[in-house]
C-alpha positions as CSV (number, residue, x, y, z in Angstrom):
1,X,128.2,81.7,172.4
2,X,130.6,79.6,170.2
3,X,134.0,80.4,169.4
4,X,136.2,83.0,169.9
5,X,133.4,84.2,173.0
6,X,134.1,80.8,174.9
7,X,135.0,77.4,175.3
8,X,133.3,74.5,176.9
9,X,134.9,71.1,178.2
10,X,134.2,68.3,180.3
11,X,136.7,66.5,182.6
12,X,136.2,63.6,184.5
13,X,137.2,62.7,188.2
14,X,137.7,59.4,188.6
15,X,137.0,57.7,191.8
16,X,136.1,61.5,193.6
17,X,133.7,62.4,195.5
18,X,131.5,65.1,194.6
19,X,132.0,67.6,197.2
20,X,135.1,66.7,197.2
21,X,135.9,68.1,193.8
22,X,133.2,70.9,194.6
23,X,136.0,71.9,197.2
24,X,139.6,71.1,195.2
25,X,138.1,73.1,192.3
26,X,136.4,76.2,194.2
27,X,140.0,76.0,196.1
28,X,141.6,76.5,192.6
29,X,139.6,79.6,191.7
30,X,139.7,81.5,195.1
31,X,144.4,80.6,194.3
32,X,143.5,82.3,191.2
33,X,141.5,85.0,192.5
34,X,138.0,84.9,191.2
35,X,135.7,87.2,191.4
36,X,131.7,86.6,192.6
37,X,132.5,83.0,193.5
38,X,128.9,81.3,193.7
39,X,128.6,78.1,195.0
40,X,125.7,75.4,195.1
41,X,125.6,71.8,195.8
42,X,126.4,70.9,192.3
43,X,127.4,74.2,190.5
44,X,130.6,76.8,190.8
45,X,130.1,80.8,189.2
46,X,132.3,83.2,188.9
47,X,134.4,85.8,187.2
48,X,137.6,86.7,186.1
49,X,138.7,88.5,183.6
50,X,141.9,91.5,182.6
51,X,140.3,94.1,185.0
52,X,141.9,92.9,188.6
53,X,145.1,93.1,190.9
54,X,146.8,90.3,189.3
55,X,149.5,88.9,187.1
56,X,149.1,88.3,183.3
57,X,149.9,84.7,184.3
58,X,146.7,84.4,186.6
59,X,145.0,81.6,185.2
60,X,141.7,83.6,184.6
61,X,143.0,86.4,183.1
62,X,141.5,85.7,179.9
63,X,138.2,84.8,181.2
64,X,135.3,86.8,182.1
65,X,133.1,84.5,183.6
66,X,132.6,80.7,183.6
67,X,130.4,77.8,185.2
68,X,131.1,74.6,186.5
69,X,128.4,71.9,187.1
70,X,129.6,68.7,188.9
71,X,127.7,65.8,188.1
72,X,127.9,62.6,190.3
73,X,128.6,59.5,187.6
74,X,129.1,55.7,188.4
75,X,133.0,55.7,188.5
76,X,133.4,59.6,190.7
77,X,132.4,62.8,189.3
78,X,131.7,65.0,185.8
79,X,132.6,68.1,186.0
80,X,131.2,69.9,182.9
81,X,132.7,73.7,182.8
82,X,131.6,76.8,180.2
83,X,134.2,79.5,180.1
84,X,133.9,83.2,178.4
85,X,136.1,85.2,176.7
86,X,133.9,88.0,175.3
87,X,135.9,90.8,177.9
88,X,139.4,89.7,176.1
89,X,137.6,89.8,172.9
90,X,136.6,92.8,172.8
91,X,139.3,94.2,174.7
92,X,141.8,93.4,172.2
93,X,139.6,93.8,169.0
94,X,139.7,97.6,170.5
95,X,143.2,97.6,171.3
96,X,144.1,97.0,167.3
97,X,141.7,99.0,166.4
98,X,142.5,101.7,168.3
99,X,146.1,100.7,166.4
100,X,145.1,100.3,163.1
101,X,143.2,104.1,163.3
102,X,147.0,105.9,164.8
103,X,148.9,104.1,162.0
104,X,146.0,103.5,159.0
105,X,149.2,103.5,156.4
106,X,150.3,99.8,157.3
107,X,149.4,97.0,155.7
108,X,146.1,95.6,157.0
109,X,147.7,92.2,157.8
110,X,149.9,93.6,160.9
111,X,146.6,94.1,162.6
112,X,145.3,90.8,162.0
113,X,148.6,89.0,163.1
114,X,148.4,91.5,166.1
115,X,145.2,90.4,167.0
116,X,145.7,86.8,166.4
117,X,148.4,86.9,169.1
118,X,147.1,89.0,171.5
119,X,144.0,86.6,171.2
120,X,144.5,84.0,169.9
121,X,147.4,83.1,172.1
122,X,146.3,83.6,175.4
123,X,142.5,81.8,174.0
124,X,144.6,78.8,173.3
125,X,146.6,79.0,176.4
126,X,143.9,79.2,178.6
127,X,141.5,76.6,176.8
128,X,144.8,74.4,177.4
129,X,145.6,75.8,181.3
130,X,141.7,75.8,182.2
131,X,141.2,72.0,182.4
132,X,144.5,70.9,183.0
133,X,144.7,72.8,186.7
134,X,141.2,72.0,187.2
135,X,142.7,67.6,187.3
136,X,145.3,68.9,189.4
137,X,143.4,70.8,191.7
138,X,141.5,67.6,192.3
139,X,145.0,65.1,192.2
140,X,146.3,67.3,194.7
141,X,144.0,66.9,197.0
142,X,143.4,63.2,196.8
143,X,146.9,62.9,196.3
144,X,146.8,60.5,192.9
């Protein structure tokens, strides 16, 4: 599914070792309190998402579910990650509507500036966050 029901990336390892980064990055999702954590020899599932015992700073808050395949390449390792936002979505496309239906009288644009916050926002926070603590899961580890 393309945007707004996910995001898709790929960030590159340099000099890593594949299970290596396997383990740094399935580290970084049990700190953040995944759900269903599947692990294989080249591939991390699991889920997330706004229905769990945790901050609204946890990094996967706004996700419901993503993969990661790790791909061994000449110069360390490709990690190639798919990310879904479809829970958020349609959380907060019920949220202002269940809005817009108590308070019909306002002007229709509220509702769409309400829901380009309340999504929008944390969609472009986490396609930011995502990647970025997935490298420093992996510099912490080796320390680079």
């Amino acid at each position: 599914m393309p945007f707004p029901f996910s995001s898709q990336g790929i960030i590159f390892f340099e000099n890593a070792d594949l299970q290596e980064a396997l383990v740094a990055v399935e580290g970084i999702l049990r700190k953040a309190e995944a759900g269903n954590i599947s692990k294989s020899e080249s591939q991390l599932d699991f889920t997330g998402g706004l229905f769990r015992a945790v901050s609204n700073w946890n990094l996967l808050i706004a996700i419901s579910s993503g993969s990661i395949v790790f791909r061994k390449t000449e110069g360390g390792v490709e990690a190639t990650y798919r990310i879904s936002f479809l829970q958020m979505f349609l959380f907060v496309t019920a949220l202002v509507g269940l809005a817009f239906s108590i308070s019909p009288k306002e002007p229709i644009y509220i509702f769409g500036v309400m829901w380009l916050w309340l999504f929008g926002m944390n969609y472009l926070i986490t396609i930011i966050r995502f990647p970025s603590s997935l490298r420093a899961a992996l510099n912490d580890r080796t320390g680079a």
